[in-house]
LUMLOMI-387266 format. One record per atom (N, C-alpha, C): atom name; residue number from 1; z, x, y. Coordinates in steps of 0.001 Angstrom, whole numbers, plus 500000, padded with zeros to 6 digits. Layout:
! LUMLOMI-387266
- atom n c3 c1 c2
- CA NUM Z X Y $
...
//
This chain:
! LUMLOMI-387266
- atom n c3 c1 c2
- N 1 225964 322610 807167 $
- CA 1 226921 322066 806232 $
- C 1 227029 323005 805031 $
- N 2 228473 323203 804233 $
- CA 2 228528 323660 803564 $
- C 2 227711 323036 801799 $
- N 3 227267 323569 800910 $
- CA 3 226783 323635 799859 $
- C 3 227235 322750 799193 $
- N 4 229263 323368 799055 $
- CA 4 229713 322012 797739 $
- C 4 230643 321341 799280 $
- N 5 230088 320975 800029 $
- CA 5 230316 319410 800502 $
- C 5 229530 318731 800132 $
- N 6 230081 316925 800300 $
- CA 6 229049 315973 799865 $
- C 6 229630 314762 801251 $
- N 7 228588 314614 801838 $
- CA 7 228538 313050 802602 $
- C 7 228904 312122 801536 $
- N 8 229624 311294 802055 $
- CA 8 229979 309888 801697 $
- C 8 229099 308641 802104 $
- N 9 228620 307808 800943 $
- CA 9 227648 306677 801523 $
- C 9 228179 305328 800483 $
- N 10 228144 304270 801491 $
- CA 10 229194 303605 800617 $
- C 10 227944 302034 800391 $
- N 11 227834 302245 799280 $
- CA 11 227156 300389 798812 $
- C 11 227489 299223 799561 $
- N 12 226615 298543 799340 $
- CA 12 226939 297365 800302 $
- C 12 227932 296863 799814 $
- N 13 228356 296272 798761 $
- CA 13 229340 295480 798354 $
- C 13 230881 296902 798020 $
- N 14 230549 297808 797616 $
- CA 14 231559 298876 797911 $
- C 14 232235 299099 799092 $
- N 15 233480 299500 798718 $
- CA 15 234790 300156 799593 $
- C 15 235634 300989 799424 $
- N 16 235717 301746 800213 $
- CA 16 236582 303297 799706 $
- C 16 238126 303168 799812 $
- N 17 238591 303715 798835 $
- CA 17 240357 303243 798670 $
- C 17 240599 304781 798766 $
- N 18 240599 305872 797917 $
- CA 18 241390 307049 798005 $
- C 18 240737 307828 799066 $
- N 19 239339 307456 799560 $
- CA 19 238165 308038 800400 $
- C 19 238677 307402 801662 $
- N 20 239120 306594 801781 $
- CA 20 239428 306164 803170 $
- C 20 239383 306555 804395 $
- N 21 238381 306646 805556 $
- CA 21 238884 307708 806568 $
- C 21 238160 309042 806487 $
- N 22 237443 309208 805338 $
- CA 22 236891 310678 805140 $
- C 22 235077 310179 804701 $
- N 23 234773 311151 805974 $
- CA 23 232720 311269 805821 $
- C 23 232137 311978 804920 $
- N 24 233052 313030 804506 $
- CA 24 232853 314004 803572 $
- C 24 233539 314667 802504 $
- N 25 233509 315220 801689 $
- CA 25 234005 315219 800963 $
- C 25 233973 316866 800038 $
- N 26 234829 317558 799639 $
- CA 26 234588 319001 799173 $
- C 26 234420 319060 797676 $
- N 27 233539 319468 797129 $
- CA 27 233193 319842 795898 $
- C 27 234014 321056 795153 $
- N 28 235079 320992 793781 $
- CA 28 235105 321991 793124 $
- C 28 234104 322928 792134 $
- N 29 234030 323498 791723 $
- CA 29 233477 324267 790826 $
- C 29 233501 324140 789967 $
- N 30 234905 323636 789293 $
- CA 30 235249 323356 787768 $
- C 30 234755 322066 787433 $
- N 31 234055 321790 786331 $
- CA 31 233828 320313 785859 $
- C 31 234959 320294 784438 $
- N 32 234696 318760 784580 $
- CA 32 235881 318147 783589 $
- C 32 234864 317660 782517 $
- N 33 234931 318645 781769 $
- CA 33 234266 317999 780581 $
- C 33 235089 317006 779229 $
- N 34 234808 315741 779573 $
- CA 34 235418 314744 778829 $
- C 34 235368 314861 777593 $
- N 35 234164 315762 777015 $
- CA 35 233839 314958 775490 $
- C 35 233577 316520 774975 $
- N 36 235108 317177 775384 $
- CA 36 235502 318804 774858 $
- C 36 234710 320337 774621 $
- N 37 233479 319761 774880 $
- CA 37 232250 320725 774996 $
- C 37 232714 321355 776310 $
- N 38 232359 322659 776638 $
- CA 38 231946 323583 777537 $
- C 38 231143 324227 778216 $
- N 39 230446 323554 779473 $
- CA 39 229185 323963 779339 $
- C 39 228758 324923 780029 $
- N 40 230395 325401 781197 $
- CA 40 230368 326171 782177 $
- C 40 230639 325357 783829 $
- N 41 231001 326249 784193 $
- CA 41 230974 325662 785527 $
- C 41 230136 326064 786747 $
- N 42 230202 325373 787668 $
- CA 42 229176 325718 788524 $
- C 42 229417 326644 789168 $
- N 43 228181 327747 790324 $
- CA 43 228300 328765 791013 $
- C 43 227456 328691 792326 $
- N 44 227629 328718 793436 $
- CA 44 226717 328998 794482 $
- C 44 227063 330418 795327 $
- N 45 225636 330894 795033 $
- CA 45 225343 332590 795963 $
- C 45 226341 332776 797071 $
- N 46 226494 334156 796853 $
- CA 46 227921 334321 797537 $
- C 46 227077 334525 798679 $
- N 47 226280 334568 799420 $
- CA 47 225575 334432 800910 $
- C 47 225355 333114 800926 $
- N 48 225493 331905 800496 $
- CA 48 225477 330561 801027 $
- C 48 226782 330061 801741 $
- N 49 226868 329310 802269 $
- CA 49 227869 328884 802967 $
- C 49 228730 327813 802567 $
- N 50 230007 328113 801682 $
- CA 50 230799 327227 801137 $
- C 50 232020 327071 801693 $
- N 51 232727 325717 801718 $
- CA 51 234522 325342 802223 $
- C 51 235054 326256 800490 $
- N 52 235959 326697 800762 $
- CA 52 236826 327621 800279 $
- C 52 237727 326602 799580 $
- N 53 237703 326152 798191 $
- CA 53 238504 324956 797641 $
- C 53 240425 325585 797477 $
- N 54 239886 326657 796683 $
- CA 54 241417 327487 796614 $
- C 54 242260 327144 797769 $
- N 55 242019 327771 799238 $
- CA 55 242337 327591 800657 $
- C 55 243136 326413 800825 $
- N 56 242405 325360 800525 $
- CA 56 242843 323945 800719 $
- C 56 243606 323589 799832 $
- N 57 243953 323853 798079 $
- CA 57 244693 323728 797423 $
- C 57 245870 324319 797424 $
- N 58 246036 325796 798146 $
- CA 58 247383 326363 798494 $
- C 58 247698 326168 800048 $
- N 59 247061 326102 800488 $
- CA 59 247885 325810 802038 $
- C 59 248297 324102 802681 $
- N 60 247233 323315 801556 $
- CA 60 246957 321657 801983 $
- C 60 246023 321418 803053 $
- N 61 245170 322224 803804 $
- CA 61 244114 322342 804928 $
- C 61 243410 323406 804843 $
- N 62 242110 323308 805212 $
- CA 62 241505 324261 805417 $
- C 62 239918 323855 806176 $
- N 63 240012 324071 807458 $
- CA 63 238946 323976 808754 $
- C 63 239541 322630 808368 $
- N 64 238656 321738 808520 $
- CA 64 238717 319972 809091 $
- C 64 239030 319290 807558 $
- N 65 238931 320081 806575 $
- CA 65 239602 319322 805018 $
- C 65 240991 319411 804800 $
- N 66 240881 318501 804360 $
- CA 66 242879 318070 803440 $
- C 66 242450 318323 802040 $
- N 67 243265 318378 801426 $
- CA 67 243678 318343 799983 $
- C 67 243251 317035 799387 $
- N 68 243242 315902 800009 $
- CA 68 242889 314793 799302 $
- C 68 241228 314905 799389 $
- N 69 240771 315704 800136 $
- CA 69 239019 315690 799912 $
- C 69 238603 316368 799299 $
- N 70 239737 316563 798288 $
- CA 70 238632 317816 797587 $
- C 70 238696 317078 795710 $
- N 71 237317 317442 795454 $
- CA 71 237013 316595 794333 $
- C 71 236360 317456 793323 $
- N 72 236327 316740 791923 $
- CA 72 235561 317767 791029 $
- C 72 234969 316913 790084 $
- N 73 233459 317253 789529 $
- CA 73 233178 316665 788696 $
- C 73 233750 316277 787400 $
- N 74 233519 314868 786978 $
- CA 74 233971 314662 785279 $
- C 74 232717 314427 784440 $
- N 75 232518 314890 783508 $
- CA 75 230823 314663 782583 $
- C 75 231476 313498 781391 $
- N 76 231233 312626 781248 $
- CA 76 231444 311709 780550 $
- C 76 229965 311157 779606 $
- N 77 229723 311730 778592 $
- CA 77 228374 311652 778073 $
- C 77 227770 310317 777504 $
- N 78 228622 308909 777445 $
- CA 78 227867 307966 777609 $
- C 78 227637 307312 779238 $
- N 79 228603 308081 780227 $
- CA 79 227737 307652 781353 $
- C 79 227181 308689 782530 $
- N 80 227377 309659 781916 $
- CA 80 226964 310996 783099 $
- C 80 228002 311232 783618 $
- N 81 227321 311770 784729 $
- CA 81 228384 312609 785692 $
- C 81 229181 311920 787087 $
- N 82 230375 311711 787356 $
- CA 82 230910 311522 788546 $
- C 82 231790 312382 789331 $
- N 83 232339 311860 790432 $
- CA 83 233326 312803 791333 $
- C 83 234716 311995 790923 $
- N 84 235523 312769 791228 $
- CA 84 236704 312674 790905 $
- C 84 238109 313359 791467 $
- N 85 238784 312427 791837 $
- CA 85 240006 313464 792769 $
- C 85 240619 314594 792334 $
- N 86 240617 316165 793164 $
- CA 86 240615 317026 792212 $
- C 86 242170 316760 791353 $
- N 87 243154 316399 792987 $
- CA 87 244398 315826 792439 $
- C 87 245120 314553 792326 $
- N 88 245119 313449 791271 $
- CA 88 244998 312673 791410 $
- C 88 247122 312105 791389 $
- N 89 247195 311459 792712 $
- CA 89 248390 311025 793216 $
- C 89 248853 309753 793049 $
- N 90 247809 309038 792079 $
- CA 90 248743 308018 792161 $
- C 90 249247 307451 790713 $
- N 91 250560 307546 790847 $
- CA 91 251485 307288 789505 $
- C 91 251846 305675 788979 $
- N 92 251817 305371 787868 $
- CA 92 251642 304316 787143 $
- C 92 250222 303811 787552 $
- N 93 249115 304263 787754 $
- CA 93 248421 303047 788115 $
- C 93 246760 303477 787172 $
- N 94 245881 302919 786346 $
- CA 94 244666 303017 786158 $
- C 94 243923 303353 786922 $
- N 95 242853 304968 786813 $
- CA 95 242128 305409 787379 $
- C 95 241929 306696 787682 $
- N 96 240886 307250 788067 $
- CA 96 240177 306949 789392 $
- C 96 239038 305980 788747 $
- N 97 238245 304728 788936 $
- CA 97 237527 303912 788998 $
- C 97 236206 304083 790410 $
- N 98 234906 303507 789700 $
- CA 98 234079 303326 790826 $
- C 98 234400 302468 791521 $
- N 99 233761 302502 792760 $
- CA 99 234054 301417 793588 $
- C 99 233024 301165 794665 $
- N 100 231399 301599 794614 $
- CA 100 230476 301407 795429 $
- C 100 230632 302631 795995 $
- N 101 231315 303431 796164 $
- CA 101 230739 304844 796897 $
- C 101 230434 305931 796379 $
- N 102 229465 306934 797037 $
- CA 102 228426 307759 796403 $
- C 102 228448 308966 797600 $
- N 103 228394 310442 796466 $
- CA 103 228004 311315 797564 $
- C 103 227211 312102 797060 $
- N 104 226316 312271 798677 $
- CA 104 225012 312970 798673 $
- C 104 225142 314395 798212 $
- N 105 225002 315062 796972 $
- CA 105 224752 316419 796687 $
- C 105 224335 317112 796550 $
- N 106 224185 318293 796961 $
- CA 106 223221 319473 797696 $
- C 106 222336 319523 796087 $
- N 107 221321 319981 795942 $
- CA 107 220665 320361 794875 $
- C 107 220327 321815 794939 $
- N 108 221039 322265 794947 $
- CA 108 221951 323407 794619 $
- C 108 222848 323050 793382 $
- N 109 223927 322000 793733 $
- CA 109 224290 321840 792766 $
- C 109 223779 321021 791014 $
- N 110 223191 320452 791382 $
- CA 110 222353 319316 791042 $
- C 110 221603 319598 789998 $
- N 111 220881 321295 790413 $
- CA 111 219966 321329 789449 $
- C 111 220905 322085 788620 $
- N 112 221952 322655 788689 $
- CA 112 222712 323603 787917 $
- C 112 223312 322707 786641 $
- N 113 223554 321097 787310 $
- CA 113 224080 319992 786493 $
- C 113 222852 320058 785553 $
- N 114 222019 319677 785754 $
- CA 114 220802 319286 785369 $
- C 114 220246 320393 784102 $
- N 115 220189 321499 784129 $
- CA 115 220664 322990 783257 $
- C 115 221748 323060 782238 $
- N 116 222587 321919 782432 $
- CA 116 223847 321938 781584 $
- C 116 223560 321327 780446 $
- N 117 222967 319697 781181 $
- CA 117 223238 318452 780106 $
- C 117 221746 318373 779428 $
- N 118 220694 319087 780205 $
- CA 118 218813 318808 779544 $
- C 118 218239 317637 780524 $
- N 119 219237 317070 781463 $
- CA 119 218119 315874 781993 $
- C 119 218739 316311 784045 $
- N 120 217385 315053 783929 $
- CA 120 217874 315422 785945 $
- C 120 219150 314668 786212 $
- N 121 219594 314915 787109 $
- CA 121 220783 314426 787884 $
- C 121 220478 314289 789391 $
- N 122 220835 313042 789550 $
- CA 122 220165 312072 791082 $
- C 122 221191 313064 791876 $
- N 123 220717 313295 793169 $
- CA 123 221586 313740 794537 $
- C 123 222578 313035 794692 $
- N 124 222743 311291 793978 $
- CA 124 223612 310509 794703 $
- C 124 224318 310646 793718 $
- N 125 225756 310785 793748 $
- CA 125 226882 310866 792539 $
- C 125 227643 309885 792781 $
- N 126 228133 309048 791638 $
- CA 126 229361 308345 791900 $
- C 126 230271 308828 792385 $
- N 127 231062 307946 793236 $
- CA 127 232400 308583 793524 $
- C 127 233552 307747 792980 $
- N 128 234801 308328 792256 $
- CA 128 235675 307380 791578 $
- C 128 236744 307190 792226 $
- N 129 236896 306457 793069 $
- CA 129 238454 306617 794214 $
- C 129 239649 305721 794309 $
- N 130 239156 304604 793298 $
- CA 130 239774 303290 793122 $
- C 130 240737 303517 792111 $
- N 131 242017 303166 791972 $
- CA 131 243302 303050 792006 $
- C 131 243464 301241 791544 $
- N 132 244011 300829 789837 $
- CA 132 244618 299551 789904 $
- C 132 245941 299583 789288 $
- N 133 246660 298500 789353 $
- CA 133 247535 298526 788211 $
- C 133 246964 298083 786855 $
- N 134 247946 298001 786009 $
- CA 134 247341 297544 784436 $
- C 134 247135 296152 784822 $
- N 135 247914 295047 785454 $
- CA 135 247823 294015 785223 $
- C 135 246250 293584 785896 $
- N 136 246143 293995 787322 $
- CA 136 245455 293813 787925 $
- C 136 243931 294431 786831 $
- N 137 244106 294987 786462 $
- CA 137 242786 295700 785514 $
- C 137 242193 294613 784592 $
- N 138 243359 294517 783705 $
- CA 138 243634 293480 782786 $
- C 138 242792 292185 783353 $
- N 139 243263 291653 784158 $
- CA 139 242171 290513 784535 $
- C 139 241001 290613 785050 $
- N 140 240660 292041 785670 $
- CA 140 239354 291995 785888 $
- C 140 238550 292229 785062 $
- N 141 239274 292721 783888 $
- CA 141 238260 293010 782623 $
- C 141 238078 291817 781902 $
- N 142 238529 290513 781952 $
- CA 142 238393 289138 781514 $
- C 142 237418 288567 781328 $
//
């Protein structure tokens, strides 16, 4: 398996909405740093074995990935780190949101996270794939 892939593992009470259909999932390089700091982005040795994110962003495929599997971290410093659609497609609606699913990440990457922020970072990452409207939000936040 490649490096910045991540298996998909979904909570018991979790369900995958933008993940749908997909075991795995492709890692970008670039993180989204929320809270305007820079801390760098990630790198894995050019002799390791990585899916080619560029590839898949200009052609829409690349080996057994689509464009919708490819994801990138967001650092959000009151809650850490999650995954996040690199391109996110859906218009009018709140999100990407958790939703019980998690992917397994190489520690490779992990410890490089971990180098950024001063603390460890678990293998298991949120994944944010959930999609609401406002209204629908609105009441679940009630």
């Amino acid at each position: 398996m490649s490096f910045n892939t991540a298996y998909l593992n979904t909570s018991t009470h979790g369900s995958k909405d933008f993940t749908a259909g997909l075991d795995k999932i492709v890692i970008s390089m670039n993180i989204d740093w929320s809270d305007g700091i820079d801390r760098g982005t990630l790198s894995i040795p050019k002799h390791y074995a990585k899916v080619d994110v560029d590839s898949i962003l200009a052609n829409g495929e690349y080996q057994d990935f689509k464009r919708r599997s490819v994801f990138r971290f967001e650092f959000r410093p009151q809650f850490g780190f999650h995954l996040k659609p690199f391109e996110e497609h859906k218009d009018n609606l709140i999100g990407p949101m958790g939703n019980g699913v998690f992917a397994e990440v190489s520690s490779i990457i992990t410890d490089q996270l971990s180098k950024m922020v001063g603390y460890p970072i678990s293998k298991y990452i949120p994944v944010h794939d959930r999609y609401e409207t406002q209204e629908r939000y609105d009441v679940l936040c009630r």
